[in-house]
Z-matrix of the N, CA and C atoms (Angstrom, degrees):
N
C 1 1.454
C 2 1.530 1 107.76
N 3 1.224 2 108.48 1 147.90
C 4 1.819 3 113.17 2 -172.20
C 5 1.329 4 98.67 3 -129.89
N 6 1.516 5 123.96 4 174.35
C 7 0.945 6 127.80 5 168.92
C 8 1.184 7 137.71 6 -36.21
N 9 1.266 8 102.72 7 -70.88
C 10 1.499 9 119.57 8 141.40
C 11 1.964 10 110.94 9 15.35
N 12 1.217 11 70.26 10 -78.17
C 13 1.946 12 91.30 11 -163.90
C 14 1.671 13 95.20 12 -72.09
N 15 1.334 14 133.46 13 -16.28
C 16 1.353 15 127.58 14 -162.43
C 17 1.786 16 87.69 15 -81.09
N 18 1.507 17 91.68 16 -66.06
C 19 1.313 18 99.93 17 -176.85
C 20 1.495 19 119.13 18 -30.30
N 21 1.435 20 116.58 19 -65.90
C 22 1.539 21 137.60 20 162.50
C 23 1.811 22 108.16 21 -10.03
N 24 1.112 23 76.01 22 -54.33
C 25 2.162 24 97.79 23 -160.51
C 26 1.942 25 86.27 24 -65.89
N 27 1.157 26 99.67 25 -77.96
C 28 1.805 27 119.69 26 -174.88
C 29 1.758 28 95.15 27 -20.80
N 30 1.613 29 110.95 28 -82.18
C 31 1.664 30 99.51 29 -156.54
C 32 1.555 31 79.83 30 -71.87
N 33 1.335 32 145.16 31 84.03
C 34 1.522 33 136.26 32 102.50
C 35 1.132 34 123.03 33 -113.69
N 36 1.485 35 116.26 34 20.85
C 37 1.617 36 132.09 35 -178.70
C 38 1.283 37 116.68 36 -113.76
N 39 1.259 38 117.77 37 136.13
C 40 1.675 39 108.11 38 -153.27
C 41 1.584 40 77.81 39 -86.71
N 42 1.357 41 93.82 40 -163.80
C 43 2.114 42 115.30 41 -163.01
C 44 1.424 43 98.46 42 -74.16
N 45 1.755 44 117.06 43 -44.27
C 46 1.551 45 89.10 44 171.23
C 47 0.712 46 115.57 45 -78.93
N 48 1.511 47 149.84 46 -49.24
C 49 1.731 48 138.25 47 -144.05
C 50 1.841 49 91.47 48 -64.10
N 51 1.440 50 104.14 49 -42.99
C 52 2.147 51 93.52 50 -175.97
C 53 1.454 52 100.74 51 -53.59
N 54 1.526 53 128.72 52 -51.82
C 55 1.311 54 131.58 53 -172.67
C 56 1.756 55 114.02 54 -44.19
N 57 1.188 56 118.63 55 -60.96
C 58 1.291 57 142.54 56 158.38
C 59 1.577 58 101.97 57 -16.15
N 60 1.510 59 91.79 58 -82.14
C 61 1.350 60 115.50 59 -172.52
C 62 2.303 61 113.94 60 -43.39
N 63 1.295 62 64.90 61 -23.90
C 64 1.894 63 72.07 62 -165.39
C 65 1.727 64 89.83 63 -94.82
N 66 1.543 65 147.73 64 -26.98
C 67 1.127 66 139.99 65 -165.65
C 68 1.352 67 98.93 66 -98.76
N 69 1.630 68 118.91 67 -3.12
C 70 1.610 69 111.11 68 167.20
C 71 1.152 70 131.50 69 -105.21
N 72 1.884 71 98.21 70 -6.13
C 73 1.414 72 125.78 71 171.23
C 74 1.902 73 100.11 72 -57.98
N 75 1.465 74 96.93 73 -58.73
C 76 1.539 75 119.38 74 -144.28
C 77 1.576 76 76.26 75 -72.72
N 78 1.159 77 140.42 76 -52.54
C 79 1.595 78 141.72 77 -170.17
C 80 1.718 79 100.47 78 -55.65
N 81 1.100 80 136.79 79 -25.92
C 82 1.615 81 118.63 80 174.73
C 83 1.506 82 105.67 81 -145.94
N 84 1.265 83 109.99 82 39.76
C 85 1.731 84 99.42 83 168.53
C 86 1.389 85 86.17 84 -139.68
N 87 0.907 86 126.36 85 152.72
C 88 2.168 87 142.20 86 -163.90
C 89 1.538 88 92.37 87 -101.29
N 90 1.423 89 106.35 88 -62.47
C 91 1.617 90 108.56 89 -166.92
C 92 1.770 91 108.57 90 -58.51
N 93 1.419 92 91.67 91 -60.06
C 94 1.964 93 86.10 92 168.78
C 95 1.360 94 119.87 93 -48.69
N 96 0.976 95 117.24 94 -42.66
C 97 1.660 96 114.76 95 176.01
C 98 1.736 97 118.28 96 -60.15
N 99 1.196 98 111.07 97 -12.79
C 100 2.089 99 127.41 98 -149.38
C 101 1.813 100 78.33 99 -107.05
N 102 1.672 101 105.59 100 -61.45
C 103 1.079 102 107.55 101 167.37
C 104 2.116 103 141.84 102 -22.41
N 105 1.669 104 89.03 103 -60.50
C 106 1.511 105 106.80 104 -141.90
C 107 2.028 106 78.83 105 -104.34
N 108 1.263 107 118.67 106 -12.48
C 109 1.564 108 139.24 107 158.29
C 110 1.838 109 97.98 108 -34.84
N 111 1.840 110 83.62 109 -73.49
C 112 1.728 111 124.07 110 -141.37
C 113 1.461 112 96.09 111 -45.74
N 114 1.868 113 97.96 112 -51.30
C 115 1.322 114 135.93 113 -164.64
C 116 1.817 115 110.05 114 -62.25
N 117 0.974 116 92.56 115 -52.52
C 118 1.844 117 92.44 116 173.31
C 119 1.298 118 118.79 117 -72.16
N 120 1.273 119 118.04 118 -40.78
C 121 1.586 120 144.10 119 177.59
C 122 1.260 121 144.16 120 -97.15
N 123 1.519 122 102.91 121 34.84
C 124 1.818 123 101.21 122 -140.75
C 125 1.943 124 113.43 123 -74.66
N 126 1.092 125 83.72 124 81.34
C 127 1.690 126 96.27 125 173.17
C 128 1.565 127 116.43 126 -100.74
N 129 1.377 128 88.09 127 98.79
C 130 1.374 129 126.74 128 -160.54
C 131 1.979 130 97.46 129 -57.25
N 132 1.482 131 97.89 130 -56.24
C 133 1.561 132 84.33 131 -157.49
C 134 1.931 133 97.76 132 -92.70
N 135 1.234 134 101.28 133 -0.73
C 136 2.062 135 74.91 134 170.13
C 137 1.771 136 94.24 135 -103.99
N 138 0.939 137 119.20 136 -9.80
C 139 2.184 138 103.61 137 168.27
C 140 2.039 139 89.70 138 -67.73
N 141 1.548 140 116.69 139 -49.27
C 142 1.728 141 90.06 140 175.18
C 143 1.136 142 146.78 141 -74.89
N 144 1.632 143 91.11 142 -24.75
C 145 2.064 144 98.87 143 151.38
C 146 1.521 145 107.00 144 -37.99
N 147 1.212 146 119.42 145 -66.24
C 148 1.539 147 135.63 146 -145.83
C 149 1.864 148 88.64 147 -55.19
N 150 1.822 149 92.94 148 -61.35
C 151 1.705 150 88.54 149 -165.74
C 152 1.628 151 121.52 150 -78.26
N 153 1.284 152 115.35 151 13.36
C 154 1.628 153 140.18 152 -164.10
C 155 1.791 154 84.71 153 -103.54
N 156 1.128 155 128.59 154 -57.27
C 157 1.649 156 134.45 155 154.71
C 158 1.670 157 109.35 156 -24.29
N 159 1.636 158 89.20 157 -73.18
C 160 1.603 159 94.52 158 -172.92
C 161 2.109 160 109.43 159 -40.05
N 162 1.373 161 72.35 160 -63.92
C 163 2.105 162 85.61 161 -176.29
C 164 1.175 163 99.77 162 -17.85
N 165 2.096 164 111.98 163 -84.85
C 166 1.158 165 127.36 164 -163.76
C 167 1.559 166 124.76 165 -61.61
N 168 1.478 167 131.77 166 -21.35
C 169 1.550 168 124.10 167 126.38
C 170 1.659 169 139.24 168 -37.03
N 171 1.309 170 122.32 169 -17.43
C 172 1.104 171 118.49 170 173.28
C 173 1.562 172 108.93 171 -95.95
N 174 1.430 173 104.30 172 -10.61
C 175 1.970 174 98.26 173 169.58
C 176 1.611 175 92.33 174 -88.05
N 177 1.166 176 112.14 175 -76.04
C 178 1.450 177 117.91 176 165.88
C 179 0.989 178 157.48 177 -59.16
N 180 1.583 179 122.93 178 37.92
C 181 1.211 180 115.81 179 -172.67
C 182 1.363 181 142.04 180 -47.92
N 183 1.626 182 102.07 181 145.06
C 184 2.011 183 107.92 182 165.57
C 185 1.212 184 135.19 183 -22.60
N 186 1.342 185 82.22 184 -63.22
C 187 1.284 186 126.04 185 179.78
C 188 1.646 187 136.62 186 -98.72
N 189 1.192 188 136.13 187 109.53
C 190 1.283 189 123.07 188 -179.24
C 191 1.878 190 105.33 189 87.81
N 192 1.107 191 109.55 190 -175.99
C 193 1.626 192 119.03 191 -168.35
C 194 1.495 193 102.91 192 -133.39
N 195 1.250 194 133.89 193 14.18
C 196 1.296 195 142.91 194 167.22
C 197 1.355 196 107.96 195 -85.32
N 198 1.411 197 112.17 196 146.03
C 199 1.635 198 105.43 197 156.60
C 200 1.696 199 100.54 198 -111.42
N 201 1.448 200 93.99 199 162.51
C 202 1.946 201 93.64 200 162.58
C 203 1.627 202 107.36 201 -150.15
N 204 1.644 203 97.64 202 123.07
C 205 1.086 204 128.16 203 -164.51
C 206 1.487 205 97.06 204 -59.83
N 207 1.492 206 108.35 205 -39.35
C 208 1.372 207 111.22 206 -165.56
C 209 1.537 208 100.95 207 -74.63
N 210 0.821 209 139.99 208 -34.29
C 211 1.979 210 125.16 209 171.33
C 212 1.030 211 96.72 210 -49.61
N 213 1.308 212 138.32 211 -75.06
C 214 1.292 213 133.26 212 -122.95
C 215 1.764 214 92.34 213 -81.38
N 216 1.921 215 113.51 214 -37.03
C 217 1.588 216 87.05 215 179.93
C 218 1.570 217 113.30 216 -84.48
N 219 1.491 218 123.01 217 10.76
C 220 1.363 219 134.24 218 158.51
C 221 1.767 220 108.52 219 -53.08
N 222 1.209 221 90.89 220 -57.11
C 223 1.779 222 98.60 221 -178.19
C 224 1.601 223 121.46 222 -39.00
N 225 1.587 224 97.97 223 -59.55
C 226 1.693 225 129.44 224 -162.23
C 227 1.917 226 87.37 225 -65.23
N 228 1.537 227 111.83 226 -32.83
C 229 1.643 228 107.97 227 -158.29
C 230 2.012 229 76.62 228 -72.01
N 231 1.227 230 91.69 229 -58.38
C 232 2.160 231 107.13 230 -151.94
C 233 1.835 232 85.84 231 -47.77
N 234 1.187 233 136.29 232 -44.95
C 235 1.834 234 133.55 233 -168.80
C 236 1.439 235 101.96 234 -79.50
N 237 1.373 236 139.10 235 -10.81
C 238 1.323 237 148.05 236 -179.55
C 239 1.618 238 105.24 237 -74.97
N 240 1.720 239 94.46 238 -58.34
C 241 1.392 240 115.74 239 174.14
C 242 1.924 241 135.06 240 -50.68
N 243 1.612 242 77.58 241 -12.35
C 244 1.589 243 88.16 242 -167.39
C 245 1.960 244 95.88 243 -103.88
N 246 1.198 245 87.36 244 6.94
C 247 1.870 246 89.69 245 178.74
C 248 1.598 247 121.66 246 46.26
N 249 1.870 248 96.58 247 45.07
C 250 1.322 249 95.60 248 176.26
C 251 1.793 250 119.07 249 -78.35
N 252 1.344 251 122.53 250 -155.30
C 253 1.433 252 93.00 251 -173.12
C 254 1.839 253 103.32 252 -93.65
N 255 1.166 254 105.43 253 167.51
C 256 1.571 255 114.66 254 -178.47
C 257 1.526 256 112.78 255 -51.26
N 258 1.356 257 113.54 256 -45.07
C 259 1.409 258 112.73 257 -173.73
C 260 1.404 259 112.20 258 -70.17
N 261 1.477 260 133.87 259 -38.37
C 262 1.192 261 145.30 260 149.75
C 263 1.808 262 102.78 261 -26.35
N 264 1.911 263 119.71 262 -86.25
C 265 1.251 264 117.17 263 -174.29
C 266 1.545 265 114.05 264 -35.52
N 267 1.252 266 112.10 265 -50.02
C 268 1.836 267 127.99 266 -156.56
C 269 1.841 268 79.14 267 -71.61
N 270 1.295 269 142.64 268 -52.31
C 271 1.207 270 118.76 269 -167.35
C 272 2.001 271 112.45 270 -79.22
N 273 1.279 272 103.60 271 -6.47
C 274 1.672 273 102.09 272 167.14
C 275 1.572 274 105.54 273 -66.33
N 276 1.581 275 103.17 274 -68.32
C 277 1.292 276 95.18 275 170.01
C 278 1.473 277 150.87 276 -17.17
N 279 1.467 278 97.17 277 -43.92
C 280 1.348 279 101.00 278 -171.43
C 281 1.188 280 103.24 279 -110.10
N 282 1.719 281 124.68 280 0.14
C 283 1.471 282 111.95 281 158.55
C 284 2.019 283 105.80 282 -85.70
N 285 1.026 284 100.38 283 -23.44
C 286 2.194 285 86.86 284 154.27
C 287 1.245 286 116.35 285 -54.09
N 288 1.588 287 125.57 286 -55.27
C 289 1.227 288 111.31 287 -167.16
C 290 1.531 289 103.59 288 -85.59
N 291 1.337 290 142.50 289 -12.90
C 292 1.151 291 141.48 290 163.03
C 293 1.953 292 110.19 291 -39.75
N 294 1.909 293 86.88 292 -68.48
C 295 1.357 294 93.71 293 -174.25
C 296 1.323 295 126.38 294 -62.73
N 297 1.941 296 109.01 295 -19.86
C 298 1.351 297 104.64 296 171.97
C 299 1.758 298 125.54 297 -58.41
N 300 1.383 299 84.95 298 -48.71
C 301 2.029 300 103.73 299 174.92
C 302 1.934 301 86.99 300 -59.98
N 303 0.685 302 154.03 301 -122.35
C 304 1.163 303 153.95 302 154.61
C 305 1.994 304 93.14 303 64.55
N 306 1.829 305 94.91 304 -75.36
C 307 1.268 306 103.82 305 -134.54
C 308 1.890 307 73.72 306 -74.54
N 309 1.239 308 136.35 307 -54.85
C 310 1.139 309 130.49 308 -173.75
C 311 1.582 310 132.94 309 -44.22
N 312 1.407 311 103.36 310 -23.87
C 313 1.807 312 116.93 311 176.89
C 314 1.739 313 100.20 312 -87.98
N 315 1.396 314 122.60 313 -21.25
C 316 1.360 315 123.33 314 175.35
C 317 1.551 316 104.71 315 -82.21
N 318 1.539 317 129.95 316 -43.05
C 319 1.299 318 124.19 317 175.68
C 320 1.313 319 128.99 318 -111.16
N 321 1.391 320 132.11 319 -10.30
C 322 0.968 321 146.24 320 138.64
C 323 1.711 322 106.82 321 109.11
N 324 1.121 323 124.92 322 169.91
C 325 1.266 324 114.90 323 -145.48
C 326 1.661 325 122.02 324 -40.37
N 327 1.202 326 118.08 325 153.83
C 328 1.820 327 132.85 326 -156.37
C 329 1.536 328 98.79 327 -90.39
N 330 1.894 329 91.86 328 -106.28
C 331 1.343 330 116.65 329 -178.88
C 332 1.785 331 108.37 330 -168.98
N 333 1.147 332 99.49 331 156.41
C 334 1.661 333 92.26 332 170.52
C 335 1.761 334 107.70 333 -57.19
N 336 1.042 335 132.50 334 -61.05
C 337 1.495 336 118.59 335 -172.79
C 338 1.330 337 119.58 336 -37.60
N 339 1.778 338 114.30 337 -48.49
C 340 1.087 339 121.20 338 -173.13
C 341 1.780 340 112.33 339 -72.02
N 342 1.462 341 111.67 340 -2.17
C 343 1.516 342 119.79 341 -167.59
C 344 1.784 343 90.77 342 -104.68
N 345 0.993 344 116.87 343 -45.62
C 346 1.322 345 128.45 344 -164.77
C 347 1.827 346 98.32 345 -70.46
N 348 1.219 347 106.81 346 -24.65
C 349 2.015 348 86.89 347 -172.30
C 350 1.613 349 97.42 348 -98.81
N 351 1.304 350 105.22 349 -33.62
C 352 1.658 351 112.52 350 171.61
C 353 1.647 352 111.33 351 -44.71
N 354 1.562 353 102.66 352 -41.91
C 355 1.728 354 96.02 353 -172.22
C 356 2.188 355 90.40 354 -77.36
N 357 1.403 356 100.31 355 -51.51
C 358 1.481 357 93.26 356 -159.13
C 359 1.496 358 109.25 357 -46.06
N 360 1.224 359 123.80 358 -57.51
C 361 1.726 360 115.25 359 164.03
C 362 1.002 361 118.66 360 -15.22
N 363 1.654 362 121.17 361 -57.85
C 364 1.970 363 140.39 362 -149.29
C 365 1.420 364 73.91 363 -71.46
N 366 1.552 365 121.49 364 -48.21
C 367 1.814 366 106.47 365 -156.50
C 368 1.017 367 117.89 366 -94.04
N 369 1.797 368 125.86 367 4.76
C 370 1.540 369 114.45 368 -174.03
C 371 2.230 370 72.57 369 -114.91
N 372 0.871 371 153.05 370 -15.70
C 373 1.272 372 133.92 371 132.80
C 374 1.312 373 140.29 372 -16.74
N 375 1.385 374 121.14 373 -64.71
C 376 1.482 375 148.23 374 -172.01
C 377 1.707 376 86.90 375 -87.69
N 378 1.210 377 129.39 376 -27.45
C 379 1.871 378 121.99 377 173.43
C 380 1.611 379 100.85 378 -60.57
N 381 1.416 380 104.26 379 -80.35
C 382 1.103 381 119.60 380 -172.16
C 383 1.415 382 112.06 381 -46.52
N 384 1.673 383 149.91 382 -41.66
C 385 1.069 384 138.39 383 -148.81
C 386 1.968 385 85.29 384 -102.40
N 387 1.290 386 113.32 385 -15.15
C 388 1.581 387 114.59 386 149.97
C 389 1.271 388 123.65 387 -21.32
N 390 1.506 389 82.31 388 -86.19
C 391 1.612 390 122.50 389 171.07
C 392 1.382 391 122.02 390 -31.06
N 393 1.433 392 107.89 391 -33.90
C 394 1.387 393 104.08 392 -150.85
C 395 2.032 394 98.24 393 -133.82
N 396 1.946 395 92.29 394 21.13
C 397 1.535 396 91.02 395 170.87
C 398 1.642 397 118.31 396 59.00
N 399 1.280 398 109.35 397 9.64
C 400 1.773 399 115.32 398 176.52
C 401 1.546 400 119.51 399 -101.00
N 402 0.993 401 98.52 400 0.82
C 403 1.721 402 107.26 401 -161.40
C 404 1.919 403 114.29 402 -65.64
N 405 1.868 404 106.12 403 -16.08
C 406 1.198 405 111.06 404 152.57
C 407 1.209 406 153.82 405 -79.17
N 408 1.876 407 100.89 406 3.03
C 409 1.549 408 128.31 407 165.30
C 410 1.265 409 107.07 408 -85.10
N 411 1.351 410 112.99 409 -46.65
C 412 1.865 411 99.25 410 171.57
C 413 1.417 412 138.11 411 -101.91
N 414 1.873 413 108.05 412 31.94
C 415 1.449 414 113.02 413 -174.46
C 416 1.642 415 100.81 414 -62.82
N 417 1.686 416 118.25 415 -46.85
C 418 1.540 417 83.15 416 -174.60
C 419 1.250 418 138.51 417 -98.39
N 420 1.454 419 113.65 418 36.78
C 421 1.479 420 150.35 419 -174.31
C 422 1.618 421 96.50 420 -84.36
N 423 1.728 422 98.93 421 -78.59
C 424 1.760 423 110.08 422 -176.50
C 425 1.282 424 92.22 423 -75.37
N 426 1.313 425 151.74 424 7.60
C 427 1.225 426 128.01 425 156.84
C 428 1.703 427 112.99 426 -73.57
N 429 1.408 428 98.52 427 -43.56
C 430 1.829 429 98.39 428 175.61
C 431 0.782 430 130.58 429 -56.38
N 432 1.585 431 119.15 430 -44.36
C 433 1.637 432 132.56 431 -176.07
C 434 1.893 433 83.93 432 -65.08
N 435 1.077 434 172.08 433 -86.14
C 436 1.273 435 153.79 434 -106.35
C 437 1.271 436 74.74 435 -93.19
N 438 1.380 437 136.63 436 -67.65
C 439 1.929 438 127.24 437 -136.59
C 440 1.331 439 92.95 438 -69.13
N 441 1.664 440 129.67 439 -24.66
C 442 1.414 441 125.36 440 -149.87
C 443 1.867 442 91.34 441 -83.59
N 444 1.220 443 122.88 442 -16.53
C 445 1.465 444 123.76 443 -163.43
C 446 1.323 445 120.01 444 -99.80
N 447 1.783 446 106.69 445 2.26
C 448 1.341 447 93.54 446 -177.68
C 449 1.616 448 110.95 447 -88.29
N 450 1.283 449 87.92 448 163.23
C 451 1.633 450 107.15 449 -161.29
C 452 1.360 451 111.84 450 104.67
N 453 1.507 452 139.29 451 -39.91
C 454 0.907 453 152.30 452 -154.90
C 455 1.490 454 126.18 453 -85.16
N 456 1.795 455 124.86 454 108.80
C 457 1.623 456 121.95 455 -126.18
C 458 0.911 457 93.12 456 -79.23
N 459 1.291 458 115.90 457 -129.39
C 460 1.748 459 142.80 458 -160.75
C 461 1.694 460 113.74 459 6.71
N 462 1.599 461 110.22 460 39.26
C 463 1.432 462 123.04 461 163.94
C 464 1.745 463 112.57 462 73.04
N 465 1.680 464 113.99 463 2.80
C 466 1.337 465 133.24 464 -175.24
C 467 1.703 466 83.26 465 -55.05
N 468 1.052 467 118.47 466 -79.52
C 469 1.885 468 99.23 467 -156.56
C 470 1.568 469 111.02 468 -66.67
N 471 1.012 470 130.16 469 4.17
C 472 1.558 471 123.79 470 174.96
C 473 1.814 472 106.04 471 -86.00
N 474 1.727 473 97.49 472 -40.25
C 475 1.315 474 97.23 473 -175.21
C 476 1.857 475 114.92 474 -69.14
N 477 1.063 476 110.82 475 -13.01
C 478 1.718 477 126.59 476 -161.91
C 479 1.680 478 74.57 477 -82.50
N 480 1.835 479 115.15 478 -65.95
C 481 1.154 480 97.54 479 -140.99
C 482 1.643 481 100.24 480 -69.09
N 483 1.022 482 128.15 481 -46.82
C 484 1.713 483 117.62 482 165.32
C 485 1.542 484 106.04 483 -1.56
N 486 1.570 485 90.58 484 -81.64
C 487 1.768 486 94.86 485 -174.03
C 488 1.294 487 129.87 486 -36.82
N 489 1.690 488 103.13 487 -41.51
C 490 1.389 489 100.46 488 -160.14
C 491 1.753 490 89.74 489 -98.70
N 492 1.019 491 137.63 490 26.71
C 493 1.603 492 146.12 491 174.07
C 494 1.442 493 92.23 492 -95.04
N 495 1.128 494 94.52 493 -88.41
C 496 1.693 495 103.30 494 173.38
C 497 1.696 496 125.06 495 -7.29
N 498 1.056 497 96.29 496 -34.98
C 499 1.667 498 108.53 497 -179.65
C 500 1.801 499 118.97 498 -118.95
N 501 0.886 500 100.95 499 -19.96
C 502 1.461 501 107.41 500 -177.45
C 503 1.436 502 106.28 501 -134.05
N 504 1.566 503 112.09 502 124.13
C 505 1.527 504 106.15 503 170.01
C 506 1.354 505 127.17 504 -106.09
């Protein structure tokens, strides 16, 4: 079944049964609820507190002595999703790659994977604030994350500075 057919089904439901339907959504799905929250309430900067949390738990966790890269770019996808504004997303971003350089000058070298999603963030960041004509609010932001990395092996600050060349001359 596709949309299509969702849609189809939906306008044959009068205003309550959709209503219903949407207060039983929000009753056992998290994201619909974060969602249908966002949507009534759209308070932009405590949903990025919340996911600015998320980020900085996946270098640092609560819990346990692992980090996982993958929450934190789970987060940046789930605050994208909520169609907050661009300058908001583009500054999550670059507090990941902040906190990554961060988490690496506190423990000292990672791994290429963990270097490789740190830069890809920095560069779908520096795209988007492209995109969106902002990229002169955060020159000395992505300027730090490159200066903050030198010394730092597995080619992590050569690849930053690429990126941040690329966009800033």
């Amino acid at each position: 079944m596709g949309l299509t057919d969702i849609k189809k089904e939906l306008r044959k439901l009068d205003k309550e049964k959709l209503v219903d339907l949407i207060a039983d959504l929000y009753k056992k799905n998290k994201s619909v609820k974060e969602l249908l929250d966002f949507y009534v309430n759209p308070n932009e900067k405590e949903i990025f507190l919340k996911y600015k949390d998320k980020v900085y738990e996946a270098f640092y966790p609560k819990r346990g002595d692992r980090f996982k890269l993958s929450d934190g770019k789970k987060a940046i996808s789930d605050f994208k999703k909520l169609e907050a504004s661009k300058e908001l997303l583009s500054e999550l971003m670059l507090f990941y790659a902040e906190t990554g350089v961060e988490f690496t000058n506190e423990f000292g070298d990672i791994d290429e994977p963990f270097y490789n999603s740190v830069v890809s963030v920095y560069s779908n960041a520096l795209t988007l604030m492209h995109k969106e004509n902002i990229l002169d609010k955060f020159a000395d932001r992505a300027k730090k994350i490159v200066d903050d990395t030198s010394g730092i092996g597995w080619g992590f600050h050569d690849e930053l500075g690429d990126v941040y060349y690329e966009f800033y001359n």
